[in-house]
C-alpha positions as CSV (number, residue, x, y, z in Angstrom):
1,X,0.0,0.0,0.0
2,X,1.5,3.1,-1.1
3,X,0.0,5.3,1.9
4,X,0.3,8.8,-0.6
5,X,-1.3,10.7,2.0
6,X,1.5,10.0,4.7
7,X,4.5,10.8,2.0
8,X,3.8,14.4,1.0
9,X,5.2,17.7,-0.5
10,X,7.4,19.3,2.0
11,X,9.1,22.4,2.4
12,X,13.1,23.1,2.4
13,X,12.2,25.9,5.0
14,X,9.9,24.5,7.8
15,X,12.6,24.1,10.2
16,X,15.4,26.5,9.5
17,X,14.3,28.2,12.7
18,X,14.3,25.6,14.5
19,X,18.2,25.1,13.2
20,X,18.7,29.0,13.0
21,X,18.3,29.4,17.0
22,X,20.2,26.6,18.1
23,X,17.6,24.3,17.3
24,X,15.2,21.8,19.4
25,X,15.7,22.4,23.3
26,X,14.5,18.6,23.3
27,X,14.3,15.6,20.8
28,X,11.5,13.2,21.3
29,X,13.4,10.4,20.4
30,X,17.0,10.9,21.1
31,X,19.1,12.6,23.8
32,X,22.3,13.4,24.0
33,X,22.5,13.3,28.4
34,X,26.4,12.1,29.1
35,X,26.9,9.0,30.9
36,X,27.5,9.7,34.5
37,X,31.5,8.8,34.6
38,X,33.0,7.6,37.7
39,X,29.8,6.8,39.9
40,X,32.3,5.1,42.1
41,X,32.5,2.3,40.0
42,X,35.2,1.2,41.9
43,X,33.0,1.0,44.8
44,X,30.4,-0.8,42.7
45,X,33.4,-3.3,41.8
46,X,34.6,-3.7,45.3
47,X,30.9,-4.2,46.3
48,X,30.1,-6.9,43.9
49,X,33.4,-8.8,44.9
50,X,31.9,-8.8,48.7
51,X,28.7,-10.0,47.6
52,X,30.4,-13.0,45.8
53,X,32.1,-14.2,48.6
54,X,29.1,-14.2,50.8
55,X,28.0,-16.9,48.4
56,X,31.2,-19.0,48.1
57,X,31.9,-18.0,44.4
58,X,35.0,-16.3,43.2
59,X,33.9,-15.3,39.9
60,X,30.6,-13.7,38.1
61,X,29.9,-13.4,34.8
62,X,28.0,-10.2,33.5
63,X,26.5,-10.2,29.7
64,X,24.7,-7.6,28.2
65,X,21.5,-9.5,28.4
66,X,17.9,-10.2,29.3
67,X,16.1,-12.6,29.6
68,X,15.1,-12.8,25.6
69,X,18.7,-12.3,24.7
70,X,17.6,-8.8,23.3
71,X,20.7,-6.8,21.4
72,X,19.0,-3.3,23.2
73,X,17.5,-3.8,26.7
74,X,15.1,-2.1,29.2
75,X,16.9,0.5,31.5
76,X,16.7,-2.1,34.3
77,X,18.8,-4.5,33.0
78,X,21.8,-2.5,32.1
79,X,23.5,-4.1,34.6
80,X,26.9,-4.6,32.5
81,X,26.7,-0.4,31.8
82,X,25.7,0.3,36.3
83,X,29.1,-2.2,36.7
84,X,31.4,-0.9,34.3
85,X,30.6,2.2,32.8
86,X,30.2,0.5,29.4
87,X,27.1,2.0,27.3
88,X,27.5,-0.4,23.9
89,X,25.0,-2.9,23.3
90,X,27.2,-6.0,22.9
91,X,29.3,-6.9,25.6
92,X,30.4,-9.2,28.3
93,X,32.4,-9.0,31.7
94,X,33.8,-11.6,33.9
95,X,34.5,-10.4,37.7
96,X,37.5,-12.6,39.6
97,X,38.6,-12.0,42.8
98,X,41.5,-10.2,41.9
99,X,41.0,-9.5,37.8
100,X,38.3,-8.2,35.9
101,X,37.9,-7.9,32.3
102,X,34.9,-6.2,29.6
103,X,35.2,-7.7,26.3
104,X,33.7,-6.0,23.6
105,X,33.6,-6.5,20.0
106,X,35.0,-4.2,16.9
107,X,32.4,-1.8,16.9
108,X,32.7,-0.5,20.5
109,X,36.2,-0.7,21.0
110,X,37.2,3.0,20.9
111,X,34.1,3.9,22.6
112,X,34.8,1.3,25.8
113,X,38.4,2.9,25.6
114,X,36.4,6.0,26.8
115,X,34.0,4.7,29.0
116,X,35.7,1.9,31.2
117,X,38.6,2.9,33.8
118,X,41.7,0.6,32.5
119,X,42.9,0.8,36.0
120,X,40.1,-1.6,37.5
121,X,39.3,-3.4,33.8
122,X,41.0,-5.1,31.2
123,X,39.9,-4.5,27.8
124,X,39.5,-7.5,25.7
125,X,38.5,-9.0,22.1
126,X,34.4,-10.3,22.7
127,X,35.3,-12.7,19.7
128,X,38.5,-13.9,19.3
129,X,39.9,-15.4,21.5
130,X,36.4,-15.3,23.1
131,X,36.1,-15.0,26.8
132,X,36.6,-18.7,27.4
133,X,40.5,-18.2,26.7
134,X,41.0,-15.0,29.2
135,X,39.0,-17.6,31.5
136,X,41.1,-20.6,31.3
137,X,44.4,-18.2,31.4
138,X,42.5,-16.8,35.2
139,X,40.7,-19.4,36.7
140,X,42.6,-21.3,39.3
141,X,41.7,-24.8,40.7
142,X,38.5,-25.2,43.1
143,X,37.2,-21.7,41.8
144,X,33.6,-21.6,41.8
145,X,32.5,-19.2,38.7
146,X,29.2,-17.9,39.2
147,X,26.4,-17.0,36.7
148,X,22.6,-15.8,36.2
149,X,20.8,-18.6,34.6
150,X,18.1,-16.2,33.3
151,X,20.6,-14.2,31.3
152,X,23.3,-16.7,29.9
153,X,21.7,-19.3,27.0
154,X,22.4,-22.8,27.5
155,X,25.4,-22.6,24.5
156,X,27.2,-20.1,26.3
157,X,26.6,-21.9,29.5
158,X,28.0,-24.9,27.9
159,X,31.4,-23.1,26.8
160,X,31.7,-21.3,30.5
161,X,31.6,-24.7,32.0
162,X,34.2,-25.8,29.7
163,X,36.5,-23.4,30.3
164,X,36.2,-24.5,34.3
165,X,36.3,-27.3,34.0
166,X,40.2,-27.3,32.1
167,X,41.1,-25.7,35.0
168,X,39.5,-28.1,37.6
169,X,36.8,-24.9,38.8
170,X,32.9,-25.3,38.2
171,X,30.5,-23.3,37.1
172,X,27.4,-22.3,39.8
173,X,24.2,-21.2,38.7
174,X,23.5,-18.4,41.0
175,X,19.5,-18.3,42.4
176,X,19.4,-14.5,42.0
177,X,21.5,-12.0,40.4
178,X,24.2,-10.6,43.1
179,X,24.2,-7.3,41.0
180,X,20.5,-6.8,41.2
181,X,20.8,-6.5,45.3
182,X,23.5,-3.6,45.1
183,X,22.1,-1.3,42.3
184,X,19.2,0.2,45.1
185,X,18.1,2.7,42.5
186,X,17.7,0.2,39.7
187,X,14.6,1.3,37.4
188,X,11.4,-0.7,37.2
189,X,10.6,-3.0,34.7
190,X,9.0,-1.1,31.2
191,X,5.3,-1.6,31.4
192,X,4.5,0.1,27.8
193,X,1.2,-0.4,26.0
194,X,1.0,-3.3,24.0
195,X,-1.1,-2.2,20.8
196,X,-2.8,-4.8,18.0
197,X,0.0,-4.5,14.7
198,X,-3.0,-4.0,11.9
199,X,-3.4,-6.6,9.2
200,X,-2.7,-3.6,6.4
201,X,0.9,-3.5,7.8
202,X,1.1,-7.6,8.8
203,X,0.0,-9.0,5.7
204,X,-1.1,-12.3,7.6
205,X,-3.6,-13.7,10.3
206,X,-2.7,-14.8,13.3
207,X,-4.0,-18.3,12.7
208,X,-2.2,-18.5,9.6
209,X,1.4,-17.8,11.3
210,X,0.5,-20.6,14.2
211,X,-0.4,-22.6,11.5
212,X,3.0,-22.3,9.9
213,X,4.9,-22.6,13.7
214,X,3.0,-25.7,13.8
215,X,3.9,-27.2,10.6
216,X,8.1,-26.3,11.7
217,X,7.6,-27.9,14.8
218,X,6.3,-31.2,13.7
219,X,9.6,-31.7,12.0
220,X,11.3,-31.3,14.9
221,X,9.9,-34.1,17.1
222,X,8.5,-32.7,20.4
223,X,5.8,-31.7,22.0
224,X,5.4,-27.8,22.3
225,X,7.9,-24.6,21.6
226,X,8.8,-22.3,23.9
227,X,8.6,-18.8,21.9
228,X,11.8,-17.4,24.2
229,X,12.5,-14.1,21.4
230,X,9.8,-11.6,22.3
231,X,10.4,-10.1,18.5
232,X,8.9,-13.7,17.0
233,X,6.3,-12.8,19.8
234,X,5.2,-9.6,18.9
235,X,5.4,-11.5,15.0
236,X,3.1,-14.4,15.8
237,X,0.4,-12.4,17.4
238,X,0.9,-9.5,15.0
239,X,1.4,-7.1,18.7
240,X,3.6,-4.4,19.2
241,X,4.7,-2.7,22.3
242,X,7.3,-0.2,23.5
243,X,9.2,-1.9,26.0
244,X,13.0,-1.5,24.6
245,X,13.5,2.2,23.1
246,X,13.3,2.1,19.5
247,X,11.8,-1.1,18.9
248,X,8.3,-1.9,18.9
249,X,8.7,-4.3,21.1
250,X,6.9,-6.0,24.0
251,X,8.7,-8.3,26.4
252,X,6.5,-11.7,26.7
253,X,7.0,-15.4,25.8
254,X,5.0,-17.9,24.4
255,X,4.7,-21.7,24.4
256,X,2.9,-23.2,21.3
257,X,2.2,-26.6,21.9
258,X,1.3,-29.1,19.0
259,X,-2.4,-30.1,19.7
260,X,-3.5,-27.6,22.4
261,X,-4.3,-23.9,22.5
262,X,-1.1,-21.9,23.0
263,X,-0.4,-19.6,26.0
264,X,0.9,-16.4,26.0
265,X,2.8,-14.8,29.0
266,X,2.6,-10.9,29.2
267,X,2.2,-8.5,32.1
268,X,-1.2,-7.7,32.0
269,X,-1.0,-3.9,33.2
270,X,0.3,-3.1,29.4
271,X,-2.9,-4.9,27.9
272,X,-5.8,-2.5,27.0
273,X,-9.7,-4.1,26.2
274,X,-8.8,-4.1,22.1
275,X,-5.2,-5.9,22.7
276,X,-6.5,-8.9,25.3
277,X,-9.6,-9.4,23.1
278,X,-7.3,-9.6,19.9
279,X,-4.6,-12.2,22.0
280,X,-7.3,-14.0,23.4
281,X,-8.8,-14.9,20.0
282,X,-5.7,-17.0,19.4
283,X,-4.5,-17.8,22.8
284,X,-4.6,-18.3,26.6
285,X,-3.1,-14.7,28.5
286,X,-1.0,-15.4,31.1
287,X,1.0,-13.2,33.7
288,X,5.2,-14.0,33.1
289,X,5.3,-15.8,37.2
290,X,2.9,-18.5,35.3
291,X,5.6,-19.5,32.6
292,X,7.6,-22.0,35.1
293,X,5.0,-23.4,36.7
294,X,3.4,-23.8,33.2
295,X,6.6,-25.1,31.5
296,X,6.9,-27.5,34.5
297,X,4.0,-29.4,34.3
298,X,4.2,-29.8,30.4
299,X,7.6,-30.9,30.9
300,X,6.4,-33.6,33.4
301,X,3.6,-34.7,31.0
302,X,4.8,-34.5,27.5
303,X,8.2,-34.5,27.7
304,X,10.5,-33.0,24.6
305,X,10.6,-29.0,24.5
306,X,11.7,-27.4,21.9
307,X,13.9,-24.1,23.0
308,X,15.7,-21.5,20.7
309,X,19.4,-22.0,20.6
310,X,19.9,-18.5,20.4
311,X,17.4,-16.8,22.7
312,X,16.3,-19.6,25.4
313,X,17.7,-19.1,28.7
314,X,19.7,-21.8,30.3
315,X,17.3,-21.6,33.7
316,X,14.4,-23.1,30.9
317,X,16.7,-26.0,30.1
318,X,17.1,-26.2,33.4
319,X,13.5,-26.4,34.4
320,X,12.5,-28.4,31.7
321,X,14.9,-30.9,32.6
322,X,14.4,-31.0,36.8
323,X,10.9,-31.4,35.8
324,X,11.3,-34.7,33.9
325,X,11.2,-32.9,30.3
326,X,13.7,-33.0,27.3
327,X,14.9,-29.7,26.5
328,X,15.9,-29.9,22.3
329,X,17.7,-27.0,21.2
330,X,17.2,-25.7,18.0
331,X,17.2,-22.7,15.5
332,X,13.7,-21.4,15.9
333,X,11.5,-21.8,13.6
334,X,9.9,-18.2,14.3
335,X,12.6,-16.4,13.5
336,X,13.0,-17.3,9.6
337,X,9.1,-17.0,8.9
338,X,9.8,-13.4,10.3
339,X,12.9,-12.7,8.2
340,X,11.0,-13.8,4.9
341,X,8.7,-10.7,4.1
342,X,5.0,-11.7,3.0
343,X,4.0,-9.1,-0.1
344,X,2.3,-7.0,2.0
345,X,5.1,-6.6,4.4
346,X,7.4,-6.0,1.0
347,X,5.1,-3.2,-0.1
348,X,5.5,-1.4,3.2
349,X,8.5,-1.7,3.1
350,X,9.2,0.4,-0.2
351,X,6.4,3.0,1.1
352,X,8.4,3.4,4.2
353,X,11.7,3.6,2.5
354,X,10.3,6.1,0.2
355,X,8.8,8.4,2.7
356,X,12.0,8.1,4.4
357,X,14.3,9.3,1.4
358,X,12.4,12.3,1.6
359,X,13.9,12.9,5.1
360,X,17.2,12.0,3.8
361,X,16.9,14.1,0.8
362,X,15.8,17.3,2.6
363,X,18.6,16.2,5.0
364,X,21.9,16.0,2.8
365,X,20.5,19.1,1.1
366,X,20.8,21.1,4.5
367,X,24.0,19.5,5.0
368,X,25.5,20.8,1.5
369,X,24.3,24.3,2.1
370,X,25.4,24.6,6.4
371,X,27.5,22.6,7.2
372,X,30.7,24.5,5.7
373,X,30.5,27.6,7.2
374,X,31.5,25.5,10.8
375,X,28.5,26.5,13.0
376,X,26.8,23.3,13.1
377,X,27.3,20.6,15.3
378,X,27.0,17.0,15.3
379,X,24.0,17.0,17.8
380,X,22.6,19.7,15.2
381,X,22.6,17.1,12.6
382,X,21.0,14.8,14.5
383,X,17.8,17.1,15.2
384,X,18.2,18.5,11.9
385,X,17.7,14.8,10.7
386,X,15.1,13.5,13.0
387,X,12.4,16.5,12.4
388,X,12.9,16.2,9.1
389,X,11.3,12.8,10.1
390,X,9.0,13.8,12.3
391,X,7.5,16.4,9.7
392,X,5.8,13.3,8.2
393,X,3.3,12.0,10.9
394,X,4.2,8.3,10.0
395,X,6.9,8.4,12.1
396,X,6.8,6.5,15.0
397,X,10.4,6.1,16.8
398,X,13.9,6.3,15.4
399,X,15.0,2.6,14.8
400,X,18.2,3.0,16.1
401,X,19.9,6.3,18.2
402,X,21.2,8.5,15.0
403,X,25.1,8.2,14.5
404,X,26.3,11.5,13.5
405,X,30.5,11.1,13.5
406,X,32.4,14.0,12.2
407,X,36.2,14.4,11.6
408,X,38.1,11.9,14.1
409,X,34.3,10.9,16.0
410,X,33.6,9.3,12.3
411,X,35.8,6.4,12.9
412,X,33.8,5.3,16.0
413,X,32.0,2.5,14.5
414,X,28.9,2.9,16.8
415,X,29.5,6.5,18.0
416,X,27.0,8.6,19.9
417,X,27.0,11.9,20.1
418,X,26.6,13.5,23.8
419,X,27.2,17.1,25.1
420,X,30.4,16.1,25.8
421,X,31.7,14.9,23.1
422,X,29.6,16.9,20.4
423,X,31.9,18.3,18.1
424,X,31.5,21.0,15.4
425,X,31.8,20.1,11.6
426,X,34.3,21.4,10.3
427,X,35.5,21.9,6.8
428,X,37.6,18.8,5.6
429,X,36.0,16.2,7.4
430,X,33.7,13.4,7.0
431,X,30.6,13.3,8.7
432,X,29.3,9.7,9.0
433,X,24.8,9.4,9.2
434,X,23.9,6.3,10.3
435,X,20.2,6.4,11.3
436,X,16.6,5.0,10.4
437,X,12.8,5.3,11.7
438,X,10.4,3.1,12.7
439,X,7.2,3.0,10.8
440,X,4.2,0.8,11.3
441,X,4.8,-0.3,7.5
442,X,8.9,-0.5,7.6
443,X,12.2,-0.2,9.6
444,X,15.3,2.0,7.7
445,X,18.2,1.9,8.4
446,X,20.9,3.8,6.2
447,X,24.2,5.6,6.0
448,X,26.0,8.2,4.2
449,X,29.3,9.4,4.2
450,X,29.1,13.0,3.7
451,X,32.3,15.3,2.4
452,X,32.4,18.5,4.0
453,X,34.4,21.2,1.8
454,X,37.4,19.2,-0.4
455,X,38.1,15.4,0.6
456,X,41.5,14.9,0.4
457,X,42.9,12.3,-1.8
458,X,43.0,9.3,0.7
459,X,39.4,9.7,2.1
460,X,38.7,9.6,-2.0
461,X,40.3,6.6,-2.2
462,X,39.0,4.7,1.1
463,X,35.5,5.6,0.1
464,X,35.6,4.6,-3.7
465,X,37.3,0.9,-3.0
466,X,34.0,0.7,0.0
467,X,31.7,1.8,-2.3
468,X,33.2,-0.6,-5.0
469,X,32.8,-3.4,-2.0
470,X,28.9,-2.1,-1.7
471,X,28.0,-2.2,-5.7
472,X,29.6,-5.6,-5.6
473,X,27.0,-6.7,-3.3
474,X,24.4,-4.6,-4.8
475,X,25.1,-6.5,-8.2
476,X,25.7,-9.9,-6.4
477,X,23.5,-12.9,-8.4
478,X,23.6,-16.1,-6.9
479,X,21.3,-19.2,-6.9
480,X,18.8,-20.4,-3.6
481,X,21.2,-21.8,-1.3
482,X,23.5,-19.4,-1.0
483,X,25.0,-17.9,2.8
484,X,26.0,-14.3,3.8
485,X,29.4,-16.0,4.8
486,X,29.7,-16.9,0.6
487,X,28.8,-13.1,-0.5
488,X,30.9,-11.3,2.4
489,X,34.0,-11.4,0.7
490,X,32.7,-9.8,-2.1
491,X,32.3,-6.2,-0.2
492,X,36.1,-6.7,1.2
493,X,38.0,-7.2,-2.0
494,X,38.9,-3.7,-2.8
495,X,39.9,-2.9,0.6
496,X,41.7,-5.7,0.7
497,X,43.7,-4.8,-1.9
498,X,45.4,-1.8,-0.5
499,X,46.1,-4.0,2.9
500,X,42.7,-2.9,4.5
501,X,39.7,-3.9,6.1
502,X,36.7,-3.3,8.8
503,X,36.2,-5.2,12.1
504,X,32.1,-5.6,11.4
505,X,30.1,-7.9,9.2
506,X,28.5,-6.2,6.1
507,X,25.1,-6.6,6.8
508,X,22.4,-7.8,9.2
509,X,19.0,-8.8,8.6
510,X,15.7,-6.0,9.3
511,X,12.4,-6.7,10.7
512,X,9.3,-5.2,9.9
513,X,8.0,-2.9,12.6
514,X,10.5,-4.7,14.3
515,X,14.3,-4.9,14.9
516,X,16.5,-3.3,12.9
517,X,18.6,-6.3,13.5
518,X,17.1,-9.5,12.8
519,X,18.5,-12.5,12.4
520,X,19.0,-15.1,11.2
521,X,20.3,-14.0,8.3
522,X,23.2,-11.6,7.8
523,X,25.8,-10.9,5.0
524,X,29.5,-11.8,7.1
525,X,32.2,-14.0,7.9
526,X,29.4,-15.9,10.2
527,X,26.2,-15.5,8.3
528,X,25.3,-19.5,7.7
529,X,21.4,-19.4,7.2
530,X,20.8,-19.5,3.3
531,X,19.3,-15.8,2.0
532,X,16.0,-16.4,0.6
533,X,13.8,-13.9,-2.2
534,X,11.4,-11.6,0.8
535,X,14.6,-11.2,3.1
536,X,15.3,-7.6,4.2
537,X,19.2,-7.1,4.7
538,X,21.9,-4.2,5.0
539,X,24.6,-4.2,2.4
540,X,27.4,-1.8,4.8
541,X,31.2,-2.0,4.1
542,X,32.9,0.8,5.7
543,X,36.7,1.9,6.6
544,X,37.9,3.8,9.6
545,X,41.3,5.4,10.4
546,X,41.4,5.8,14.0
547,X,41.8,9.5,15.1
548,X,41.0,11.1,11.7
549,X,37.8,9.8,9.8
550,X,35.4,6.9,8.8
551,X,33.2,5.7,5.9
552,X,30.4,3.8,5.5
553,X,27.8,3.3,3.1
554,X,24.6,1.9,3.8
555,X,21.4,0.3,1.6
556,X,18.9,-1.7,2.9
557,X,17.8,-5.0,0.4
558,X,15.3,-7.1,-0.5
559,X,16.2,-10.6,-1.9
560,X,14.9,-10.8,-5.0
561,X,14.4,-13.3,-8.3
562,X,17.2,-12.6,-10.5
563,X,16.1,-11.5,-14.1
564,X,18.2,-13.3,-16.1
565,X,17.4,-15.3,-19.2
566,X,17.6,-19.2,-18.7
567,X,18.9,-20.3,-15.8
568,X,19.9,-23.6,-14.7
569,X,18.7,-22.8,-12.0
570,X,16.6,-20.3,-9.6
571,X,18.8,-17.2,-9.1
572,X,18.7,-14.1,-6.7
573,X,19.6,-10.9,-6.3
574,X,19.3,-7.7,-4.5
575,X,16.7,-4.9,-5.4
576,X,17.8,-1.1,-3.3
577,X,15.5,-0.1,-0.9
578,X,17.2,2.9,0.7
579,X,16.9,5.9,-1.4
580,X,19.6,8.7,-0.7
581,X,22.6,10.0,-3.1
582,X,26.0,8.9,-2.6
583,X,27.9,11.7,-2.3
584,X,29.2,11.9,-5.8
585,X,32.2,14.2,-4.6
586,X,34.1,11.4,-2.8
587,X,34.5,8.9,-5.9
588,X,37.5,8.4,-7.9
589,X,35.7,7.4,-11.1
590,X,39.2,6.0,-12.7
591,X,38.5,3.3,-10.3
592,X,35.3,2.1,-11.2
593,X,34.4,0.1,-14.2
594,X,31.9,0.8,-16.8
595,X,29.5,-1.7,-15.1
596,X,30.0,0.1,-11.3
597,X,29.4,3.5,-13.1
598,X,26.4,2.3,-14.8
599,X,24.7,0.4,-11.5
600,X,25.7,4.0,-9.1
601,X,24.1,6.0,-12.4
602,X,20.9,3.8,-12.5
603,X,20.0,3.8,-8.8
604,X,20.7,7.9,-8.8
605,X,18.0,8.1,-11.7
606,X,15.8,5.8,-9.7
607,X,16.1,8.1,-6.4
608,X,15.5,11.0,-8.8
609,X,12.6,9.9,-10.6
610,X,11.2,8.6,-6.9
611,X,11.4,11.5,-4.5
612,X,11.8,14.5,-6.9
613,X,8.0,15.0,-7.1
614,X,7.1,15.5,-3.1
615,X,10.4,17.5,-2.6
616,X,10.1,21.2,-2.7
617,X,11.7,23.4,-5.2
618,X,15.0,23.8,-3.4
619,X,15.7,20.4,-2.7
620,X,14.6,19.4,-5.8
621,X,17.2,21.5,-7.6
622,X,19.9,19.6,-4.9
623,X,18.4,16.5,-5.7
624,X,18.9,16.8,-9.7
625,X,22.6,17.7,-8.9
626,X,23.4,15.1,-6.5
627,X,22.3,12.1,-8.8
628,X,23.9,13.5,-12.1
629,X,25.0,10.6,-14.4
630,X,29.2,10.0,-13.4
């Protein structure tokens, strides 16, 4: 559904004020409040130590984690940021008696640098080695490593133990969280209004989607599914909530079991009349406390669970298990009938990404004409961005906190801008966008490398061999079957020709109304699940050269049949979804070949022949110029 009435003719001018006198003195969806540094952390660390050996452990393990395994969590389970400082959302620390360590992965690397005190932390690789090598190098025999159940999947639990036990320690699965005790002004739990998601932007009935669940799980051999990812939740009941910032999201579970009505478990206080008539058309509505009693007694009577590899909490095993139940873990079967987009959810998702290269449009247009005379800052471009989103009433959240990097700040992977850091834009840099909105008919997520004044000849040629890495994606054509881990390469070779690469994968999966990172897809070194025509991905390469300036350029993608005459067999490719220029200033065009000039100059015409209608006369004119053939 196109939705004309919520894209729009807009007007270059209806926020220059806004800009003109410093701009918003709030942002509805973003804000820039430092973290509080040095809340006696150490005293938090020395506190958490005590606590451990009042229960006869000499370790703890703290994940970035909830119960779901979410990526972005409610304020009260920050628990790895209230212990270490440490604001990313991907992360893990490991408390000894004596050592402590916060490993992180690529993308927050420079920003734990600035976060964590290196006096009382070590600062390690989340990947490789993982954890489980800093363990065995620490542990010492007869050390009891302690851990929270709830938060730590059965996998990880697994590998923990492992690393113990080559040390002759053990792993103890703590009853309650020692952390949880100390942090006396720890926030409540969300309790955000759970609203019905409206067939126009699902594109499929409740019953039809438990139909399907039911039809995976039979392969599988057991008796019921424990729905442990509250995104394949909010998917299955076609809900949506507000429970993590900027993703629709309400925390619950399910359990689906294979002849018998399934049983949803959500706090009730965040259910309104329309919402519990809607769940209770398709299921029995039960408060969380009831999942392990629940779980408990179908263990004891059916006996073989099914639980999400990636998302089930090892205290469910655990349960399942005491209770006389199998616990079979397995990829679940949720989260790929969410990744592939039915056609209504595809449709939505080109309306949204339209609407949304309006914003982007008006946007880089602002950028071209303000940003050089050095009075705008980062946090400026951020507001700038997000009203231009909010000026269309669609708009219902960012999908991620914007990432607006400029000069030095633009090789911080995940950078975010605070009043602290916010630095002005300066003539010379590279200011790095990363952002996207949430809509009720699409999630975006983009990024542009912007040049401010003249690039100099090495930012040139770092963003042409990236952008080379993204069209080669763009252009990829490969037949069912294929892996992100088979396509990632393909993005790198430029870079890696001049000695270079980037420490994240090139692209993640993207929900509908839902995450902006969904798996179980993704386009990198690790992406094993096959890409199939509906999926929704990122196609991302990027470069950074710490201290001076990053690139990245970001589409979103839709799988798509491959048009080509006769094949042996069925072939797919990648149709853009994201419409913005690429900023035409920054490309060595004696680097690219005939067929890279040709795709960039085809999907500029596109974006032209798109947008150019509901854009005013001013960004129009920008438009035209930005997206003139190479």
């Amino acid at each position: 559904m196109r939705s004309e009435q919520n894209i729009g003719k807009t007007s270059a001018y209806s926020s220059m004020s806004l800009v003109s006198k410093g701009f918003m003195s709030n942002s509805r969806f973003q804000s820039f409040d430092d973290p509080r540094p040095g809340v006696a952390l150490s005293t938090r660390l020395d506190a958490l130590r005590q606590a451990l050996r009042e229960r006869e452990v000499t370790g703890f393990v703290i994940p970035h984690a909830d119960q779901h395994q979410n990526e972005y969590v409610p304020p009260c389970e920050e628990r790895l940021a209230w212990l270490t400082g440490f604001t990313g959302s991907a992360g893990l620390a490991i408390v000894l008696a004596r050592e402590a360590a916060l490993f992180v992965d690529g993308r927050y690397t420079l920003q734990a640098e600035k976060q964590v005190d290196r006096a009382l932390w070590s600062l390690c690789p989340l990947v490789t080695p993982p954890p489980e090598t800093w363990l065995t190098d620490h542990l010492s025999y007869g050390d009891h490593l302690g851990y929270d159940p709830w938060l730590t999947t059965s996998a990880a639990a697994r590998r923990l133990a492992a690393a113990c036990a080559k040390k002759g320690a053990e792993l103890v699965a703590l009853d309650s969280n020692p952390i949880d005790a100390l942090w006396l002004e720890r926030p409540a739990p969300p309790l955000a209004k759970v609203v019905v998601h409206d067939p126009q932007f699902a594109g499929a009935s409740v019953a039809g989607k438990l139909k399907a669940i039911i039809e995976q799980i039979d392969p599988l051999k057991v008796d019921a599914l424990v729905i442990s990812d509250s995104h394949a939740v909010a998917w299955t009941f076609n809900i949506r909530g507000g429970d993590i910032a900027h993703t629709p999201l309400p925390l619950s579970y399910a359990l689906i079991p294979k002849h018998e009505r399934p049983t949803i478990f959500i706090d009730s206080r965040k259910l309104c009349p329309e919402t519990r008539d809607h769940l209770a058309q398709s299921a029995e509505i039960r408060e969380p406390e009831a999942l392990v009693p629940m779980l408990a007694a179908v263990a004891a009577s059916c006996g073989d669970i099914a639980l999400d590899s990636a998302t089930a909490a090892d205290a469910l095993s655990r349960l399942i298990t005491a209770s006389g139940g199998r616990p079979i873990h397995c990829n679940d079967p949720v989260a790929l009938l969410k990744a592939v987009k039915n056609p209504t959810e595809i449709a939505g998702a080109r309306t949204a990404h339209r609407r949304d290269g309006i914003a982007l449009a008006r946007f880089l247009a602002f950028i071209d004409r303000e940003a050089q005379a050095g009075k705008l800052s980062e946090i400026d471009a951020v507001e700038t961005l997000e009203t231009f989103r909010r000026d269309n009433s669609a708009l219902k959240d960012l999908s991620f906190p914007t990432i607006a990097g400029s000069g030095p700040n633009s090789a911080i992977v995940h950078y975010s801008v605070t009043r602290k850091s916010n630095r002005t834009i300066q003539s010379g840099d590279l200011l790095l966008v990363d952002s996207g909105g949430q809509y009720e008919d699409g999630t975006t997520d983009a990024t542009r490398t912007i040049a401010i004044g003249t690039p100099s000849e090495e930012m040139r040629d770092r963003f042409t061999r990236v952008l080379r890495g993204h069209i080669a994606i763009a252009r990829a054509i490969f037949p069912d079957g294929t892996t992100g881990a088979q396509l990632d390469s393909l993005a790198r070779q430029y870079l890696w020709q001049a000695g270079l690469d980037y420490d994240h994968g090139t692209g993640h999966g993207v929900g509908s109304y839902l995450s902006v990172h969904e798996g179980p897809a993704r386009i990198s070194r690790l992406g094993t699940t096959p890409l199939r025509r509906g999926m929704v991905l990122s196609n991302e390469p990027g470069y950074y050269k710490n201290g001076s300036f990053g690139i990245r350029i970001e589409n979103l993608q839709l799988v798509v049949e491959a048009l080509i005459a006769h094949p042996t067999r069925p072939m797919n490719a990648f149709e853009p979804l994201t419409l913005a220029p690429i900023d035409r200033r920054l490309i060595v065009v004696d680097m690219l070949g005939r067929e890279e000039i040709d795709w960039l100059n085809a999907y500029h015409h596109r974006i032209e022949n798109e947008l150019a209608s509901y854009l005013d006369h001013t960004t129009r004119a920008w438009l035209e110029q930005a997206t003139a053939p190479l």
